[in-house]
C-alpha positions in Angstrom: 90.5 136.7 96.5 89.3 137.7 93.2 85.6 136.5 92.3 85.3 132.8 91.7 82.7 133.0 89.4 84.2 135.4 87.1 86.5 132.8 86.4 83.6 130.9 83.8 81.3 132.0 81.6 77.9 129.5 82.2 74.9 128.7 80.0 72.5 130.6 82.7 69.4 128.7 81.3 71.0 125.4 81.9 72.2 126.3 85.2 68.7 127.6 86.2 66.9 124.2 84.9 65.7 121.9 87.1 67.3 118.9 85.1 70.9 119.7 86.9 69.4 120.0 90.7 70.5 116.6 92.9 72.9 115.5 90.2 76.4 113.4 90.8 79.5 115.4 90.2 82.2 113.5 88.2 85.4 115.3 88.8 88.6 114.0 86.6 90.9 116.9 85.8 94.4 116.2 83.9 97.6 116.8 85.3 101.4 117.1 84.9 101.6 113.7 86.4 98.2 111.5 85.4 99.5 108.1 85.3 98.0 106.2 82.6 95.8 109.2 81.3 92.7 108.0 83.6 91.5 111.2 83.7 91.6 111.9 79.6 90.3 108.7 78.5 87.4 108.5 81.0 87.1 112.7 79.7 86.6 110.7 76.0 84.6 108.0 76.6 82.1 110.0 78.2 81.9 112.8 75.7 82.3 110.7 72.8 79.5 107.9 73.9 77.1 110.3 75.4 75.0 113.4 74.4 76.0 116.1 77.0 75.4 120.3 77.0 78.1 122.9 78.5 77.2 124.1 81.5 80.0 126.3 82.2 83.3 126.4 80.7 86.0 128.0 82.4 88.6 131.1 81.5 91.7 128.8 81.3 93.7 132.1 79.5 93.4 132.7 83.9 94.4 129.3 85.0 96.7 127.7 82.4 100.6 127.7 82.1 100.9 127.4 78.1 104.5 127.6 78.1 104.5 124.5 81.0 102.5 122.3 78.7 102.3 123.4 75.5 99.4 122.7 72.9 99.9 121.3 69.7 99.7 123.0 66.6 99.4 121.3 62.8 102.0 122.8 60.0 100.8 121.8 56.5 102.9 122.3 53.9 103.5 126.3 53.9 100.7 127.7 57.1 99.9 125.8 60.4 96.2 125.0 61.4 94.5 123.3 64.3 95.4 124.3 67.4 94.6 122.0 70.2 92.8 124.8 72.5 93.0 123.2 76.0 89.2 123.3 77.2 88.2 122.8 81.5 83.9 122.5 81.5 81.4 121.5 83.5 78.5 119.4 81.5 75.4 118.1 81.5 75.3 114.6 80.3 72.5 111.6 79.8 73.7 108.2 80.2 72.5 105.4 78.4 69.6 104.5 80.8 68.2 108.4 80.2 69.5 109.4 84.3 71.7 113.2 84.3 74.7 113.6 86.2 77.3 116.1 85.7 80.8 116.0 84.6 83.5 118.4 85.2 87.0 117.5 82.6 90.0 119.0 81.4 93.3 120.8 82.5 94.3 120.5 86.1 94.7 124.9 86.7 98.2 125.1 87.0 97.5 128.5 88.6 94.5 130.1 91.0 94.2 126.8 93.0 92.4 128.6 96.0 90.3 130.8 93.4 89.0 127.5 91.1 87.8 125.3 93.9 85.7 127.7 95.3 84.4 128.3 91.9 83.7 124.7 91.2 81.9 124.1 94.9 80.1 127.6 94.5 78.8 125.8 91.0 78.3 122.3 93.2 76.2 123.9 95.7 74.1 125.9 93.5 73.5 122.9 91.2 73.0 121.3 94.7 75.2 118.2 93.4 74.2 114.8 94.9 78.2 113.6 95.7 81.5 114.3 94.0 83.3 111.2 92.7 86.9 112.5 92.0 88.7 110.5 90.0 92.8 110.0 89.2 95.9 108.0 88.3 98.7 107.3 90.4 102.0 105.3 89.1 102.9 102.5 91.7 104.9 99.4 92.0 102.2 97.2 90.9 102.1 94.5 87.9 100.1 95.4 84.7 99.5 91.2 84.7 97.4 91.7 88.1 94.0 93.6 88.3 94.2 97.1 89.0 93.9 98.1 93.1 92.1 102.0 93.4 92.6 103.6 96.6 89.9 105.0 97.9 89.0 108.3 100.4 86.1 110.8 100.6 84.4 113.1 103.3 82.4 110.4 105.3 83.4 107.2 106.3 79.8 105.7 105.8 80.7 106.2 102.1 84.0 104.4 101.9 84.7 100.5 101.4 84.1 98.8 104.9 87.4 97.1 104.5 89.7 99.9 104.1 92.5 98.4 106.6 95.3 100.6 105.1 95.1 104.1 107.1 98.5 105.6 106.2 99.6 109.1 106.7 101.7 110.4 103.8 102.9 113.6 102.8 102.9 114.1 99.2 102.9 117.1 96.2 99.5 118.1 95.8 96.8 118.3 93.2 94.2 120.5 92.5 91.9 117.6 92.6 92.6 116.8 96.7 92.5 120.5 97.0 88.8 120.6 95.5 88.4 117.1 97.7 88.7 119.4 100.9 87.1 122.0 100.1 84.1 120.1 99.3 84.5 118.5 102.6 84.7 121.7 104.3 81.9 123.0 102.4 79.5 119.6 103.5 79.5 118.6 100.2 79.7 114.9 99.9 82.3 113.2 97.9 84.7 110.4 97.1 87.5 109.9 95.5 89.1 107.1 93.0 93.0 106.6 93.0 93.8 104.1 90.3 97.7 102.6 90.6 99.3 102.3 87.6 102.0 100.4 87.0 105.3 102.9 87.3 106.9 101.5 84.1 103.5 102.8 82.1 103.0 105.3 83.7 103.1 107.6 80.7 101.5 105.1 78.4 97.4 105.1 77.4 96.3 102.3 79.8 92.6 102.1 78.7 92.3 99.5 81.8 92.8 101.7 83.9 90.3 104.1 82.8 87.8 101.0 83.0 88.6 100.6 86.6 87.9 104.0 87.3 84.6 103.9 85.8 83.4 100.2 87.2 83.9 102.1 90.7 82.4 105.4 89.5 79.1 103.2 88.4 78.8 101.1 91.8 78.4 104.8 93.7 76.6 106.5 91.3 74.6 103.8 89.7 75.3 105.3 86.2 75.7 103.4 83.2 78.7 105.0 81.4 80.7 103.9 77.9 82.9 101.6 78.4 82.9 99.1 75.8 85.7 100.3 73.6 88.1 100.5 76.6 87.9 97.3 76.8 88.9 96.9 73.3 91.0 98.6 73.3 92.6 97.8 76.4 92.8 93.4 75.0 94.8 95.1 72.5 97.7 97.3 74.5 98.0 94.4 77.0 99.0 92.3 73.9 101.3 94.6 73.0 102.6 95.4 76.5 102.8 91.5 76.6 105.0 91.5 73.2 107.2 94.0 74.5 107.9 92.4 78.3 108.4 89.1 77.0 111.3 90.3 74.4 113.2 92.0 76.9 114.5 89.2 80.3 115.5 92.7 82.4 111.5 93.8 81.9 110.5 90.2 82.7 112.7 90.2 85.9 110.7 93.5 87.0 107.6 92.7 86.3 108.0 89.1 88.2 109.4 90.7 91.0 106.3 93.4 91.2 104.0 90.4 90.7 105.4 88.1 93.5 105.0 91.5 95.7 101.5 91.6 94.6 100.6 88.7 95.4 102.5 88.8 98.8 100.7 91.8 100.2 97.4 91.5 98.5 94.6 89.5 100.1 92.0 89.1 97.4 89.0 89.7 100.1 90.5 92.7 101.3 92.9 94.6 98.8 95.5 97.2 100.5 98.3 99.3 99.0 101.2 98.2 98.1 103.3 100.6 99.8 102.8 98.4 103.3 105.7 96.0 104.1 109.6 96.7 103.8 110.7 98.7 100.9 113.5 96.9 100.3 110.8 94.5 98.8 110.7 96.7 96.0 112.4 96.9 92.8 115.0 99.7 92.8 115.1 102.6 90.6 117.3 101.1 88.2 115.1 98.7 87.5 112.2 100.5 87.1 113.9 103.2 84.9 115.2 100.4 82.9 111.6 99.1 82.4 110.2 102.6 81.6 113.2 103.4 78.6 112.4 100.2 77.5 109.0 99.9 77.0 108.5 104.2 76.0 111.5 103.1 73.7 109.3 100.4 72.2 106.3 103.0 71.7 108.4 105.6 70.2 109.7 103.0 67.3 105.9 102.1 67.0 104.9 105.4 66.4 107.8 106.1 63.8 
């Protein structure tokens, strides 16, 4: 393996100073399958509402498939301008209360998995980073009219909920994010991580809620105060819409009833569990979730026109 840490070019000072020694790590990295854009909204809200310094940004000319997922470019009139450089950093940011912590956003790599994690726990352990939080979005058969159930897992069971009855094992595609999760594990780093389900039919909608969840659990393990005021705006206003849009269409209604009544079913509101336990037959099939998702990306798409 190649050097990890020529993979990013760091602010040395910074990364010498004291103020970045015993720091939480936020982790939430963007990828080709982030249901409800946690990872980008939290990525904004952050950046947006907080001062913050770069502490190392990484080489993503190395890491990034531009062809896969191409950035946008502006054409005005006769020449194009503004070209959405894709940026994965590492900063230092102050929360409203005046207490550091450290935030690590952008691109999931689509390439040098093995090379990147070790870079990022070479940079955890030399920043000698209190505990990870890793955050993410996962689409699942769950109701957006329900409130939002986050899996949760990390390297020490001391740090997980005490009622965490669901112990499934599943074999899935994997992210860079659970690859970073182990390696911090194997490294005896501490961390956690945040699994928000997002409703399959919005999966590829802005859920602001679902951000919001992400960063109420974020603040109950790091006792951080972060942004999250106009999430919730923002969030009263595309659950109207999403509201609008299921109630004019009965096939929508029909799925999102069904979901509901399986929420409501398998969820104990003392102890909440996935909703993958229980017979899948309980579930609404793929026609009617694809019928959902056309209808309400079809409703966006006029929207936006």
């Amino acid at each position: 393996m190649l050097d990890p840490t020529s993979l990013y070019l760091s602010n040395p000072a910074l990364l010498e100073d004291a103020r970045v020694r015993g720091l939480p790590l936020i982790v939430a990295l963007s990828g080709y399958a982030e249901a409800g854009h946690v990872a980008v909204q939290i990525e904004h809200a952050i950046t947006e509402g907080l001062p913050h310094e770069v502490v190392a940004r990484f080489d993503l000319d190395q890491l990034y498939d531009y062809r896969a997922r191409r950035p946008h470019v502006r054409f005005v009139e006769d020449h194009f301008e503004r070209f959405q450089n894709p940026e994965l950093s590492l900063r230092l940011v102050t929360d409203a209360l005046g207490r550091s912590f450290a935030l690590l956003t952008g691109p999931e790599p689509d390439l040098q998995w093995n090379r990147f994690t070790e870079a990022v726990v070479g940079l955890a352990r030399r920043m000698d980073v209190s505990l990870v939080a890793i955050v993410s979005g996962i689409p699942m058969p769950v109701p957006h009219t329900r409130p939002f159930l986050v899996s949760v897992h990390g390297s020490r069971a001391d740090l997980l909920p005490t009622k965490h009855a669901w112990k499934p094992v599943v074999e899935m595609s994997a992210s860079a994010a659970q690859l970073l999760e182990i390696r911090l594990t194997e490294a005896g780093i501490d961390n956690i991580g945040f699994t928000v389900h997002v409703p399959q039919y919005l999966a590829d909608a802005h859920l602001p809620h679902a951000a919001v969840a992400a960063l109420e659990h974020i603040s109950a393990v790091t006792s951080l105060t972060l942004p999250s005021d106009e999430l919730r705006e923002a969030a009263r206003d595309i659950e109207r819409q999403i509201d609008q849009q299921v109630h004019a269409s009965p096939e929508v209604q029909a799925v999102v009833t069904g979901l509901e009544q399986r929420y409501d079913d398998v969820v104990d509101a003392s102890a909440p569990r996935s909703l993958l336990v229980g017979d899948e037959s309980e579930l609404p099939d793929a026609d009617e979730i694809g019928a959902a998702v056309e209808a309400f990306l079809a409703a966006q798409e006029d929207e936006q026109d």
